[in-house]
Each structure stands twice: as C-alpha cells, then as structure tokens.
KOLZAKOL-417003 format. One record per residue (C-alpha): residue in one letter; x, y, z. Coordinates in pm, 1 decimal, decimal comma. Example, Ala and Ser with C-alpha at 12.3 -4.5 7.8 and 13.67 -1.06 7.14 Angstrom:
BEGIN
ATOM  rest        c1        c2        c3
ATOM     a    1230,0    -450,0     780,0
ATOM     s    1367,0    -106,0     714,0
end
This chain:
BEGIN
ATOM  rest        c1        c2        c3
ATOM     x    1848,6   -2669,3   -2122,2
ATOM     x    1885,5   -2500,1   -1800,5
ATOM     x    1506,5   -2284,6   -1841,2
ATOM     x    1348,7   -2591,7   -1989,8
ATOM     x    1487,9   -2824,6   -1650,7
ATOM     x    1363,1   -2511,7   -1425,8
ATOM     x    1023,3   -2530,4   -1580,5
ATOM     x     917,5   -2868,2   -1514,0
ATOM     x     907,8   -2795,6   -1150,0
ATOM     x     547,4   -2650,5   -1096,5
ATOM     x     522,6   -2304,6    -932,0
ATOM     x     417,2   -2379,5    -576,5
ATOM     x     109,9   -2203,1    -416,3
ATOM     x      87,6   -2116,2      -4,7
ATOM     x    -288,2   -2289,8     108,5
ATOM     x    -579,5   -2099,9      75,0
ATOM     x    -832,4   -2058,3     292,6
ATOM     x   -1194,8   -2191,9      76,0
ATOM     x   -1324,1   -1896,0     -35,5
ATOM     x   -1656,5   -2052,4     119,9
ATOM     x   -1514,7   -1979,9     472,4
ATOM     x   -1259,6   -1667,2     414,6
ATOM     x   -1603,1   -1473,0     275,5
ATOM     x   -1718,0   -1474,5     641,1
ATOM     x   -1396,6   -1390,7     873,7
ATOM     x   -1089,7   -1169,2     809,1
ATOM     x    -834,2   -1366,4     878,1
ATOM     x    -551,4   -1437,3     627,0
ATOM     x    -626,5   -1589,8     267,8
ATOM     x    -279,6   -1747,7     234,8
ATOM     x     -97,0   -1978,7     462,0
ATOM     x     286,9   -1930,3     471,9
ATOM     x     458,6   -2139,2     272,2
ATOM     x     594,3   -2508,6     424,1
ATOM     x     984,3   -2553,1     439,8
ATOM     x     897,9   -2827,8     196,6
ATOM     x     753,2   -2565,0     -21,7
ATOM     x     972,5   -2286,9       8,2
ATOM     x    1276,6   -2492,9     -71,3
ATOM     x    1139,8   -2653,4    -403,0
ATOM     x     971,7   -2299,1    -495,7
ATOM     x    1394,9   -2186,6    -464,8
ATOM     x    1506,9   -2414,1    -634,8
ATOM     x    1326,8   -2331,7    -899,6
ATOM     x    1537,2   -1994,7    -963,7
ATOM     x    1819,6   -1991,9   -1210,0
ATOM     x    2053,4   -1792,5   -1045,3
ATOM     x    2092,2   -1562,9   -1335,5
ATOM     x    2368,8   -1341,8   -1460,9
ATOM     x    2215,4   -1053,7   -1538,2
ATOM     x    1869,4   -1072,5   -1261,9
ATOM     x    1660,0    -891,2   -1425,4
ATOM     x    1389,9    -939,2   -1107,8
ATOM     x    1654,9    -723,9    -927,7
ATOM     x    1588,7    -449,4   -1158,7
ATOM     x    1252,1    -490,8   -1134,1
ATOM     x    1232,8    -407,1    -789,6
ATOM     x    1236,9     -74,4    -657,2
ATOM     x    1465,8    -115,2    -399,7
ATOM     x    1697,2    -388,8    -553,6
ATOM     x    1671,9    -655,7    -318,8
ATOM     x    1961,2    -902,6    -384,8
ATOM     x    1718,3   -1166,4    -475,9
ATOM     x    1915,3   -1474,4    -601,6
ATOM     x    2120,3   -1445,5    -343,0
ATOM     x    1850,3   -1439,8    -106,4
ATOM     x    1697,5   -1776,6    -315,2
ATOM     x    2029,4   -1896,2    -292,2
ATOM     x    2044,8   -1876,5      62,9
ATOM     x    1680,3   -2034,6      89,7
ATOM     x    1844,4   -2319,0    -103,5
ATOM     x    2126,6   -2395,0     131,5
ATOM     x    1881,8   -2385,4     435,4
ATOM     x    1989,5   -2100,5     567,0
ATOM     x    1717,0   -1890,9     684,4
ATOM     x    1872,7   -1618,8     849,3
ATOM     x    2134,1   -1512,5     590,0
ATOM     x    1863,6   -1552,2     338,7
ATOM     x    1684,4   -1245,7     617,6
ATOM     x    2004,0   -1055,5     597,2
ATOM     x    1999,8   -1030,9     268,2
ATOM     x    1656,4    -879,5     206,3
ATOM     x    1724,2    -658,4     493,9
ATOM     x    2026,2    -499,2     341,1
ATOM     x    1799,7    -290,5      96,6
ATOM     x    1438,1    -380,5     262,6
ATOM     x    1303,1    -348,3     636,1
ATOM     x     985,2    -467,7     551,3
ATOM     x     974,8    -841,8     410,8
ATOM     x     690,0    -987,4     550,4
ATOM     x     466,8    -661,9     454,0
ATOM     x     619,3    -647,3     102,7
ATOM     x     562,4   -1050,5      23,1
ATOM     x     188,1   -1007,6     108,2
ATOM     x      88,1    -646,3     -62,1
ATOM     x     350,1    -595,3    -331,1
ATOM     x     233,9    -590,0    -735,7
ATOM     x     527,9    -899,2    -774,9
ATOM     x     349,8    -954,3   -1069,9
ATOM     x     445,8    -579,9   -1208,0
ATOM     x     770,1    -582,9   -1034,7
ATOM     x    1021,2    -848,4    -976,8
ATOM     x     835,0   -1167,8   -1083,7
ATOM     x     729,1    -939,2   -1402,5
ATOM     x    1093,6    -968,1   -1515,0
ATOM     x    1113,9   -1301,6   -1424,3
ATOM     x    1330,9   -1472,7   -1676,4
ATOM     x    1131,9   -1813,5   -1629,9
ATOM     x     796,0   -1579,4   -1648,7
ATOM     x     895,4   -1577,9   -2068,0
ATOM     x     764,9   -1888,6   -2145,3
ATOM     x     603,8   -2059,0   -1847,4
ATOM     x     529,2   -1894,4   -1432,4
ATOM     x     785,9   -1679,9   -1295,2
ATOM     x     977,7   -1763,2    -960,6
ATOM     x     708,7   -1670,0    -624,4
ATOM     x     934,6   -1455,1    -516,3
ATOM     x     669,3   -1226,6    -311,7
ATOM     x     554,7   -1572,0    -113,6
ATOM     x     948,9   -1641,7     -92,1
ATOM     x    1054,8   -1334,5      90,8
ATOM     x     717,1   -1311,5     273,3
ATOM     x     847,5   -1667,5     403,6
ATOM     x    1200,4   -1528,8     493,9
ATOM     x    1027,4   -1212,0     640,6
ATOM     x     800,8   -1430,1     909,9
ATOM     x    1057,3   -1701,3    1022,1
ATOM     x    1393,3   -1444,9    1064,4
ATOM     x    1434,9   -1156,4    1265,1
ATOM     x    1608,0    -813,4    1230,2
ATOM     x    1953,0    -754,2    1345,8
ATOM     x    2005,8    -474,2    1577,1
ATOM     x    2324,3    -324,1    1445,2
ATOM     x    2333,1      75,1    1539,3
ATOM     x    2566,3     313,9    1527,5
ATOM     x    2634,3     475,1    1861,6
ATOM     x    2402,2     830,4    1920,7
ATOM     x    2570,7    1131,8    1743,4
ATOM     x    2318,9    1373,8    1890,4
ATOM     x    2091,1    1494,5    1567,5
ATOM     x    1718,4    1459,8    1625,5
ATOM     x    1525,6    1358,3    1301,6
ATOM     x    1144,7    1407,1    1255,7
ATOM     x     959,1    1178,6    1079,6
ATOM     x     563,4    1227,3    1021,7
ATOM     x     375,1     929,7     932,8
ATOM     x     401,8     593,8    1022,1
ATOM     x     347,7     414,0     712,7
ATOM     x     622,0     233,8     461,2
ATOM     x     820,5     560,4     393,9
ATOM     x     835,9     672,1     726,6
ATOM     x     925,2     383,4     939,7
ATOM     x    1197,9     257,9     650,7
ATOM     x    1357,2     585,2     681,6
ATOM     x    1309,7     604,3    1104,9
ATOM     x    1471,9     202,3    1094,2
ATOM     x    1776,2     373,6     823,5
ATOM     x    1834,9     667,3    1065,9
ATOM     x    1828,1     465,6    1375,6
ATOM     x    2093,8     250,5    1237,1
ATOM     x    2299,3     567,2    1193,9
ATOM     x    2291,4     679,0    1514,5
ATOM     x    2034,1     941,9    1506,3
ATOM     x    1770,4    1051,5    1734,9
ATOM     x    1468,2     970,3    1560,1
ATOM     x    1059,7    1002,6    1651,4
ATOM     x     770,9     966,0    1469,5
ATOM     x     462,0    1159,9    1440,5
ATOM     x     142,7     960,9    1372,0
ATOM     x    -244,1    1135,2    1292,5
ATOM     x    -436,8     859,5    1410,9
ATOM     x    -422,0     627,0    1736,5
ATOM     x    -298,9     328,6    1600,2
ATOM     x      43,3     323,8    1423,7
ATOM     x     118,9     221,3    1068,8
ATOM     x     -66,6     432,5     816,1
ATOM     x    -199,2     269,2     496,0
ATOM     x    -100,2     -51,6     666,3
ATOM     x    -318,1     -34,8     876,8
ATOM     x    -625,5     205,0     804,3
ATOM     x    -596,7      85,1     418,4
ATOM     x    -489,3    -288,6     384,3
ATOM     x    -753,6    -533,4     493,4
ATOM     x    -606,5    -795,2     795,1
ATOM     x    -672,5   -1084,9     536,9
ATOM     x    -424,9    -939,6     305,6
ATOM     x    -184,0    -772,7     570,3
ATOM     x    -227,4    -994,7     894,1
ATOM     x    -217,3    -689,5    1210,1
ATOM     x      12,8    -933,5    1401,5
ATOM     x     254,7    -906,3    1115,9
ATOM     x     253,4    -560,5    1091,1
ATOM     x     241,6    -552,5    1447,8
ATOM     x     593,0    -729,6    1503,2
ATOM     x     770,8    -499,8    1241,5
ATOM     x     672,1    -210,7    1445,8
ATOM     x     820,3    -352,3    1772,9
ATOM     x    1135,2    -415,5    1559,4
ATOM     x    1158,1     -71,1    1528,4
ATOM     x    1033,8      58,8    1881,4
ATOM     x    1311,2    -269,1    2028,8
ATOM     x    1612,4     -59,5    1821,0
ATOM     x    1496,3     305,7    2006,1
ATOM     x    1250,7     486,0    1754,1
ATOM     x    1009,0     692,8    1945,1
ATOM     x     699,9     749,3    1805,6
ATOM     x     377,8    1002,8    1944,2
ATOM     x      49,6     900,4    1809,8
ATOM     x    -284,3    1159,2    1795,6
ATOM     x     -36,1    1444,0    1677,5
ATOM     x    -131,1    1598,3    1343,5
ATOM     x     120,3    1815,5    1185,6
ATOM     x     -29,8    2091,5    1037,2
ATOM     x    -254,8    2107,0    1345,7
ATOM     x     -91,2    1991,3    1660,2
ATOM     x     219,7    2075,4    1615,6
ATOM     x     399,7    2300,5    1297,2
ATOM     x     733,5    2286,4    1090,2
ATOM     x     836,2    2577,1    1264,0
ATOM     x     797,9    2390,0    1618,2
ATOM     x     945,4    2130,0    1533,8
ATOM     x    1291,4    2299,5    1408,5
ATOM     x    1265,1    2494,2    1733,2
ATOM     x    1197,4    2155,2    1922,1
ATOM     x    1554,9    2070,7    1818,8
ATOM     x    1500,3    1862,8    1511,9
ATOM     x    1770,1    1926,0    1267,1
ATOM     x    1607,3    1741,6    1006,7
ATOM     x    1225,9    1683,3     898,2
ATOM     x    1051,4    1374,1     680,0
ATOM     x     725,9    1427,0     578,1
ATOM     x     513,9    1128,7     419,3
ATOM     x     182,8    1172,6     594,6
ATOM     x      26,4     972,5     298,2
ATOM     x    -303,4    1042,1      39,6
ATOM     x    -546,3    1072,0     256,4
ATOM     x    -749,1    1316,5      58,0
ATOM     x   -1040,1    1078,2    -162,4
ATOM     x   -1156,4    1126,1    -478,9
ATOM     x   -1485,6    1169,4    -520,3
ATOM     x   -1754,0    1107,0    -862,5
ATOM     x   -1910,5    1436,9    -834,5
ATOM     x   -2210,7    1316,8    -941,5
ATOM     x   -2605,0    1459,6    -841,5
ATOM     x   -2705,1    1251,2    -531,1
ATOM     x   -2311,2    1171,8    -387,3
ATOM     x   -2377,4    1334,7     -54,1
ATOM     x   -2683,1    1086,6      19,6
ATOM     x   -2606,5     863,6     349,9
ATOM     x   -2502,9     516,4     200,3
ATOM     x   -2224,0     719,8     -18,8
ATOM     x   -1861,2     624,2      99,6
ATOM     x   -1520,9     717,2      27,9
ATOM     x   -1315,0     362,4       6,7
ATOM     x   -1065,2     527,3     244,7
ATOM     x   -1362,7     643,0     472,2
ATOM     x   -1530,3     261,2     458,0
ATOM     x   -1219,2      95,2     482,4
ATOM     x   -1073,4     291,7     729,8
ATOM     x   -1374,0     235,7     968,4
ATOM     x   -1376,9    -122,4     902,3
ATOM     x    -954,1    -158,8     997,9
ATOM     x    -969,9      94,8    1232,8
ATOM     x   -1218,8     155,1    1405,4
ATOM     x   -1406,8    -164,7    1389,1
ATOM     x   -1716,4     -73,5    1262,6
ATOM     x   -1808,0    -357,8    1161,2
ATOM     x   -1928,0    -489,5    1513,9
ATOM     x   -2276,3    -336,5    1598,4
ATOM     x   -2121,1    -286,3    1950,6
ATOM     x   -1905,5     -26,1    1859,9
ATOM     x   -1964,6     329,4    1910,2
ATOM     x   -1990,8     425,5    1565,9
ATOM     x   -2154,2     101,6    1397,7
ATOM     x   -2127,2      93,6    1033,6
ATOM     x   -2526,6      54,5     853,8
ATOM     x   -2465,7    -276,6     659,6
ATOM     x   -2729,3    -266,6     410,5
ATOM     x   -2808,6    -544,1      94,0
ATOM     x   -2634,7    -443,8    -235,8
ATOM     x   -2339,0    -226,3    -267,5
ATOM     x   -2159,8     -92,3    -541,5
ATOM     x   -1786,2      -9,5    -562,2
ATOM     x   -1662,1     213,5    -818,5
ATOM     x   -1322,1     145,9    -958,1
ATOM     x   -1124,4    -109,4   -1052,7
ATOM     x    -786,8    -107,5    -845,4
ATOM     x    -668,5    -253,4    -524,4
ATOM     x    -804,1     -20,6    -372,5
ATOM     x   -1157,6    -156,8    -496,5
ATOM     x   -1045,1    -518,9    -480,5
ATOM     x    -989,9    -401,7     -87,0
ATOM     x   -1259,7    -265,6     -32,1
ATOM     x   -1559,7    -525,8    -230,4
ATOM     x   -1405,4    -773,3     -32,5
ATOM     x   -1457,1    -645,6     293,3
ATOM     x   -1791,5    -552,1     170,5
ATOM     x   -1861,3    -894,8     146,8
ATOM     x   -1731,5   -1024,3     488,1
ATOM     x   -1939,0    -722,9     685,6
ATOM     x   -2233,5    -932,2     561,1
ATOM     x   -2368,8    -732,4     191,8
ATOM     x   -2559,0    -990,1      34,7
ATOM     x   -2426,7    -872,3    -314,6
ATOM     x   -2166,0    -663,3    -414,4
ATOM     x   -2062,9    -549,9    -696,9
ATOM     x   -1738,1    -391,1    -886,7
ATOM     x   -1829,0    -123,5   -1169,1
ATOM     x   -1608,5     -68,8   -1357,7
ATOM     x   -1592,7     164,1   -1701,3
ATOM     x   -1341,9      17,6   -1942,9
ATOM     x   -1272,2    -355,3   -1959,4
ATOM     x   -1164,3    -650,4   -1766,8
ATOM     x    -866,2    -661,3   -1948,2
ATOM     x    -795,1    -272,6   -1807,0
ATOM     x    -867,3    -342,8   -1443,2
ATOM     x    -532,6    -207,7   -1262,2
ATOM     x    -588,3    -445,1    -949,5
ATOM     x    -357,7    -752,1    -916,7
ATOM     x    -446,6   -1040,9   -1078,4
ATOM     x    -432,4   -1213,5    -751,4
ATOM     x    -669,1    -976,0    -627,0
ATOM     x    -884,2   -1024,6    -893,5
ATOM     x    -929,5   -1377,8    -842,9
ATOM     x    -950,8   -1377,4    -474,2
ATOM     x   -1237,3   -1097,3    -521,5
ATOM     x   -1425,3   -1376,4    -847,7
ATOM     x   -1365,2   -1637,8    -579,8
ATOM     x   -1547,1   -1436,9    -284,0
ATOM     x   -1840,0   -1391,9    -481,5
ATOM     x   -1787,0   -1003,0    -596,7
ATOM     x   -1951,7    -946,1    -915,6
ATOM     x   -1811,1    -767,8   -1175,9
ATOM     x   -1992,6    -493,7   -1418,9
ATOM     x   -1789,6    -358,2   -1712,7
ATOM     x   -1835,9     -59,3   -1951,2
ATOM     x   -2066,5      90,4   -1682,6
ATOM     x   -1990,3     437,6   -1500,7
ATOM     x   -2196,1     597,2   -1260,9
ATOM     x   -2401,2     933,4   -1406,0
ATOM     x   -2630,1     991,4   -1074,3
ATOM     x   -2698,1     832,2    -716,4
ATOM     x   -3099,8     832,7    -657,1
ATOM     x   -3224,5     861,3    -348,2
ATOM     x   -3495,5     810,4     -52,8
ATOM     x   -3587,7     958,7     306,4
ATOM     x   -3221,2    1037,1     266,9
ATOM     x   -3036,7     715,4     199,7
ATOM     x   -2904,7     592,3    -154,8
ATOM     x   -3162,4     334,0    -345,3
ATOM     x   -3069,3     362,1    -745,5
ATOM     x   -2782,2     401,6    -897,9
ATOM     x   -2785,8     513,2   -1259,4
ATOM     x   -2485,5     415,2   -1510,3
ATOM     x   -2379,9     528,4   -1854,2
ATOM     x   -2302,3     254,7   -2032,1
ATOM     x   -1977,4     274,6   -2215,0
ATOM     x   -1789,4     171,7   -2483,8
ATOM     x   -1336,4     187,9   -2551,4
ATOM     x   -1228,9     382,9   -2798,6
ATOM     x    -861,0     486,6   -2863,8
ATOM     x    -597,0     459,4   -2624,2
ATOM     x    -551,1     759,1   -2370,8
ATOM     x    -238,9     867,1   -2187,9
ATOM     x    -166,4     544,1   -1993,0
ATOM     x    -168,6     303,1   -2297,4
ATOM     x    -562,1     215,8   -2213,5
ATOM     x    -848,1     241,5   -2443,3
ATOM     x   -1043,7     528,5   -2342,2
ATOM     x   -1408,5     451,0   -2248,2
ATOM     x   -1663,1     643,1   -2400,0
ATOM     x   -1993,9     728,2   -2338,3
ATOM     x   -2308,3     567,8   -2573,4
ATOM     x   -2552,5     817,9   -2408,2
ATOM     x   -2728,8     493,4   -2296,7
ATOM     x   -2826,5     405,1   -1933,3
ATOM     x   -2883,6     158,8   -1660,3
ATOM     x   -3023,1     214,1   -1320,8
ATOM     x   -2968,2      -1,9   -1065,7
ATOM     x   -3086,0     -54,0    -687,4
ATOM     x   -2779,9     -41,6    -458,7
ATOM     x   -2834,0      64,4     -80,1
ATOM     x   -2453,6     130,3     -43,1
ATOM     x   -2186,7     308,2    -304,7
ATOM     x   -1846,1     300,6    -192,0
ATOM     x   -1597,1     525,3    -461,6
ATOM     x   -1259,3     368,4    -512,5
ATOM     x   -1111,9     615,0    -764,2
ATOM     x    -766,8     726,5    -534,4
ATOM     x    -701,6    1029,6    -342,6
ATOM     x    -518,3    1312,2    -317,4
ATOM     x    -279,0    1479,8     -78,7
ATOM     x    -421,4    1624,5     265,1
ATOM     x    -310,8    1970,9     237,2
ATOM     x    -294,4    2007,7     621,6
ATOM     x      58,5    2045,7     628,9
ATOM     x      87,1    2282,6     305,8
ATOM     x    -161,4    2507,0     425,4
ATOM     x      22,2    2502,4     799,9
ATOM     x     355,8    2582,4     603,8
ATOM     x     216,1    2869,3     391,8
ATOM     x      49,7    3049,0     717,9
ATOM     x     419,5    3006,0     867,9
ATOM     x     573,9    3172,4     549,1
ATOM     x     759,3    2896,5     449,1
ATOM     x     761,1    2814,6      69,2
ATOM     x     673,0    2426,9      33,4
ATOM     x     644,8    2385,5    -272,9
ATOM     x     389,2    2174,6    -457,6
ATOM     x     234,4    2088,1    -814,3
ATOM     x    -113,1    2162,8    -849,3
ATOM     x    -285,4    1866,4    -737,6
ATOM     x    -146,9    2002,3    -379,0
ATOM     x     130,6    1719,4    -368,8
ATOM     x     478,4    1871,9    -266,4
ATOM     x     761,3    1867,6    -521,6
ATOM     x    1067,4    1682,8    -428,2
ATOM     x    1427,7    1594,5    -564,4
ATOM     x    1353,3    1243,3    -681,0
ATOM     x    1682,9    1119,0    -606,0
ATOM     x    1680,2    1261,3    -262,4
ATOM     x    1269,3    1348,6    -119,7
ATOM     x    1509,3    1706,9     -76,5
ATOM     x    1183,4    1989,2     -59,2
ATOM     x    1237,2    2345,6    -137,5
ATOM     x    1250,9    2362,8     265,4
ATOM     x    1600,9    2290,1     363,7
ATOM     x    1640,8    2023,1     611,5
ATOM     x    1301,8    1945,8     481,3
ATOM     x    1214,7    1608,3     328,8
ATOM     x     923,4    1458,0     123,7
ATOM     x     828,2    1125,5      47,6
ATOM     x     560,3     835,5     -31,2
ATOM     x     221,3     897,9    -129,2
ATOM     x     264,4    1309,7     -50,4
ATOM     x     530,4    1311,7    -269,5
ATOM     x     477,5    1056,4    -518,0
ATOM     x     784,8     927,9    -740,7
ATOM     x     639,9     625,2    -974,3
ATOM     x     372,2     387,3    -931,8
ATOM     x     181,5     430,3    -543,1
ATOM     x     262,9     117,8    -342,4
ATOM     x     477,7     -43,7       3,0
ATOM     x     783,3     -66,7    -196,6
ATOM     x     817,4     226,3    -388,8
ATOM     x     760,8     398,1     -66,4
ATOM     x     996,2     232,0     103,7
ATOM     x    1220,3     363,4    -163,0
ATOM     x    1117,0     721,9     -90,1
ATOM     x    1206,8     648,7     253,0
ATOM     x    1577,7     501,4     205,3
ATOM     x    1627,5     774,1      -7,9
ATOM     x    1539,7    1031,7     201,2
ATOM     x    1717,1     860,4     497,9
ATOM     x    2035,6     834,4     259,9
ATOM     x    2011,2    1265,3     252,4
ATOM     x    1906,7    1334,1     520,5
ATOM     x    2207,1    1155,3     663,6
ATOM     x    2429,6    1322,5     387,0
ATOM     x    2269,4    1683,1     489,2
ATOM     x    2306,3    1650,2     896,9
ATOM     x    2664,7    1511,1     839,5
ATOM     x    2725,5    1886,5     676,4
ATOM     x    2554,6    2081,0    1000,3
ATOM     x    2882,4    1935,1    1256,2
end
C-alpha cells in the first residue's frame, strides 16, 4: 500500500535550460531544485528498513535520514548528515552515476522512478554549509598530491584530525578532474569553487604548479618532514586509436580538448593558445567522457558533431541523463561504426574512414562484442576528438624507481594498493583515485579512496608517537 501511495507522486525534475539556448553558453543545464520541489521530491521516500540506496553508494551516505531531515525542514541537519560520510554534496548531486548507484537500488525504482536523490543532496549541498569541527594540531605533516575528489576528501578527513596537511597540485588552477575534466554546465566552477574555500577556511594548505615526480620527489618530501604521503594525481595519461593518420593536426585527446576548453579557455580567439574550431567533428567513444566532450564541441561553435560509437545504443556506458542532454543539444549519434584510418590534407584531418561493425557474443563486461564486417565508410570530419579513457601518468613511478624505492604497480603502470586502506608497498605511502583505481572511475568512489586512506593514514601516524 505504502509503494503504491509513494508512486502516485510524480518524480520531480530541477528546470532546464532549452536546449535551444544551453547549445550556445556553458552555463548550468539544471536549476536547483525549489523548496517546493525538494520537499515533495522527499516525501516521496519510504524510509525503508533495510535502504538498499545506502548500499548502493560507495560511501554510505545515511540517506533516509538525510530525506528525513529534508522532510521536517531542516536543512542543516539534513547537511550534517551527508557530511558525516561525504565532503562533497553539491559536486556529487551534479556528476554522480545515481542512476548506477543509489537511485539504482531504489526500492520505488522496481516498478515506477526511483527517489532523485542526486538532485536531493545536490540541493542540501548548495543551501548548507560545512561545520568546522577540528581536532586541535598534534604536529604530523601529511602530503597529499592532487587536488581532485580523493585528495581534498582525505586533506578535509585529516584536517579534522588535527593534522598538518598540504596539497600538491600539477596545474595552476586547483581541483583536478573537476575542473580540467567536467564541463562548467555540468559542474558549475562557483560550486566547486566554494568547496575548495571550505577546505582552505578549516587550514589545508595547498601549492599549485608543483609536479611530483618533477618538482619535487618522495624522497623530499619525507625529508621535508611529512610523516605520511597520499598520492592520487589522477589518469591523466589518454588513450589513443592508433590508427594511420592519428598524429594529423585536428586529432585530439578528449582530456587534451577538454582540458583546453575548462582550463585554459581556448575557446575565446583572444587567448594565447586559441583552439581551431573547424565544421564537423567526430568523437570516438561512448562514455561521459564523450558525452563531455560532444557537448562542448557543440557550444565552441562545430556546426555538426557527431558520437561514433562501435557497439550499440543500448551499450553506451554514459549516463542516461547525459545521453539525453547530448540528443537534446543536437549531437548525432553513429552506431556499429569504428574508426580504421584518419585521411588527411596540407596537414590537417579531412576523412575519416570507419569499419562498420556488427555484436556478436558477449565479452568480459557482459557486452556484446562488436565485430568487424570488413565493410567501410569514410566520412569528412575536420576535427576527431578520442574519448576511449586514459591511463596513469607514470611521472611519479618513474621518479620513485630512479630514487630506489619499490612502488609497486600492475602493468598498465597504475600502482597497487591495499583496497581497504590505499596502503602502497611504500610505507607511510598511500594510493588512491584514478592512480590507484578500486571499482568503477568516478567523484564518489574516489572520495572513497580518499576516506579510506585518511582512515590509515590516521591509524599509521597514531603508531609513529
């Protein structure tokens, strides 16, 4: 009786922007949602007994209680709540897979639309603040290097505790993936902006333009005085085709495009490196990552662009929101198509030739396996940007093997932690995030690389007094 009471409410939706107008600017999609909204959108939660969202998320956020606090009106103990288990609510609401996580267990998601919780806690996230609540200073200095989700969860964690802590960022701007990764209309940079300042307001240092590996080593920083050391510099490292014709000019990384779109700004001819906005381009791959990176396409100003993509719609790994938003924006979509070769004049990409493709049994990850027909299709594209992941920047390996210390990694370079602790074969040495990968690559599972770590590493330096 309960479920079938629950389901006659309708799932409430923050405003969108028309997809008319978002196609030409990069501000945010959504809207927050009203008190109005968030308030029936609670109510629509039945409190379960056994919340199987909790246990779909991989930090267990206490989230009936945090509904249930929505419910009563109160907004800030509905922001304690999330906080207990995640620093990061307004990021998490906006780029989380909800949809694979904690709305994916959703009991109400059986027979009808699960519970918003993403657009619930992104709503909780933007109207409460952090409390300040630190131990007093115990004098251990913790290193952390990178500023994305695993490294400022476990910088806020260690804070808290009472440690020294400082962060080591690569680039100029602070945030990682957040930042050089997410677009601003998913991940608003006054958002992720505030978070930050939560952390610099509570006494985290942090030193941008300092690579590790490169600026500054494992071995300086131990002698620096840091008793402990978190590593979770990120995936930086992109995957390329390795097709004929991949080095022409027009041929992009997604990290590289995206990154000098969010970064660097390179979409305004007045920059100093101005990025060559031509008329068709092609992104290959079918995850965020390419959802990310075909919608910026479009708002630099390609007249078409295009998703290719070698298995099925029903395959595509992106969010289904994502999906839309991308259908909605005018991104065209090309199944059973991979590329073979990139053709080529006076230097630039012009044609790009696919094998078309056909599924056949189901590989490793459950998905039908394309397969080639021997069968091709060229096409003219000015621009091919290559969405198929990266890798690990060995930097830091490399520095640690000329220093003689044994990091140890798996072959694909990333290094091999204790899952239940980011513990390396270093000691005092942690590992976590996209470097050390432990489940599916995204904000929250990071952040739980981060907590974990920050749980150890407290464990470890409590052992050194």
């Amino acid at each position: 009786m309960e479920l079938n009471r629950m389901e006659k409410i309708d799932r409430q939706h923050p405003k969108e922007q028309d997809p008319k107008i978002r196609r030409t600017n990069f501000e945010a999609v959504e809207s927050n949602f009203t008190p109005e909204q968030a308030s029936l959108e609670a109510s629509r939660c039945l409190n379960c007994k056994n919340p199987r969202c909790v246990q779909g998320c991989p930090v267990n956020i206490k989230i009936p209680e945090f509904i249930q606090a929505i419910k009563e009106n109160n907004l800030e103990k509905a922001g304690d709540v999330i906080r207990e288990t995640s620093l990061l609510p307004s990021v998490c609401g906006r780029v989380c897979p909800q949809e694979r996580q904690c709305e994916g267990n959703c009991v109400l998601g059986i027979k009808g639309k699960p519970v918003a919780i993403g657009a619930l806690e992104r709503y909780v996230g933007d109207n409460t603040d952090a409390k300040n609540d630190i131990k007093p200073e115990c004098g251990k200095k913790v290193a952390i290097v990178g500023s994305g989700c695993a490294g400022i969860t476990a910088a806020a964690d260690l804070r808290k505790l009472g440690y020294d802590v400082t962060v080591f960022e690569a680039l100029h701007k602070l945030g990682g993936v957040l930042r050089y990764g997410i677009p601003p209309f998913r991940l608003p940079r006054t958002v992720l902006d505030r978070e930050l300042n939560s952390l610099k307001n509570i006494g985290v240092k942090f030193y941008k333009n300092v690579i590790v590996g490169k600026s500054i080593t494992i071995n300086q920083l131990k002698k620096d005085g840091y008793d402990a050391i978190f590593l979770c510099s990120g995936a930086g490292l992109p995957k390329m085709l390795g097709v004929p014709g991949e080095n022409l000019n027009g041929v992009y990384s997604a990290n590289e495009f995206l990154t000098r779109v969010n970064l660097m700004h390179a979409n305004d001819p007045e920059t100093p490196t101005p990025l060559r906005v031509g008329q068709k381009a092609a992104i290959i791959g079918g995850g965020n990552v390419a959802m990310d990176a075909a919608r910026t396409a479009v708002r630099v100003g390609y007249e078409d662009v295009y998703i290719i993509y070698r298995r099925t719609e029903a395959e595509l790994p992106a969010r289904l929101e994502e999906i839309r938003h991308a259908k909605e924006e005018g991104v065209i979509f090309k199944f059973l198509h991979s590329p073979v070769e990139i053709l080529g004049e006076d230097g630039y990409a012009k044609t790009l030739r696919l094998e078309i493709m056909e599924l056949g049994e189901p590989d490793e990850s459950g998905r039908r396996k394309p397969v080639p027909t021997g069968k091709t299709e060229d096409m003219e594209f000015d621009t091919v940007i290559v969405a198929l992941g990266t890798g690990p920047n060995p930097i830091i390996q490399k520095s640690a093997e000329n220093e003689g210390l044994d990091l140890e990694t798996n072959p694909k370079g990333y290094i091999i932690v204790n899952p239940e602790t980011g513990e390396t074969s270093i000691k005092g040495v942690y590992a976590g995030g996209d470097v050390a990968p432990v489940g599916e690559s995204n904000a929250i599972n990071a952040m739980g690389a981060g907590k974990r770590a920050a749980k150890a590493i407290d464990s470890y330096l409590k052992t050194l007094n």
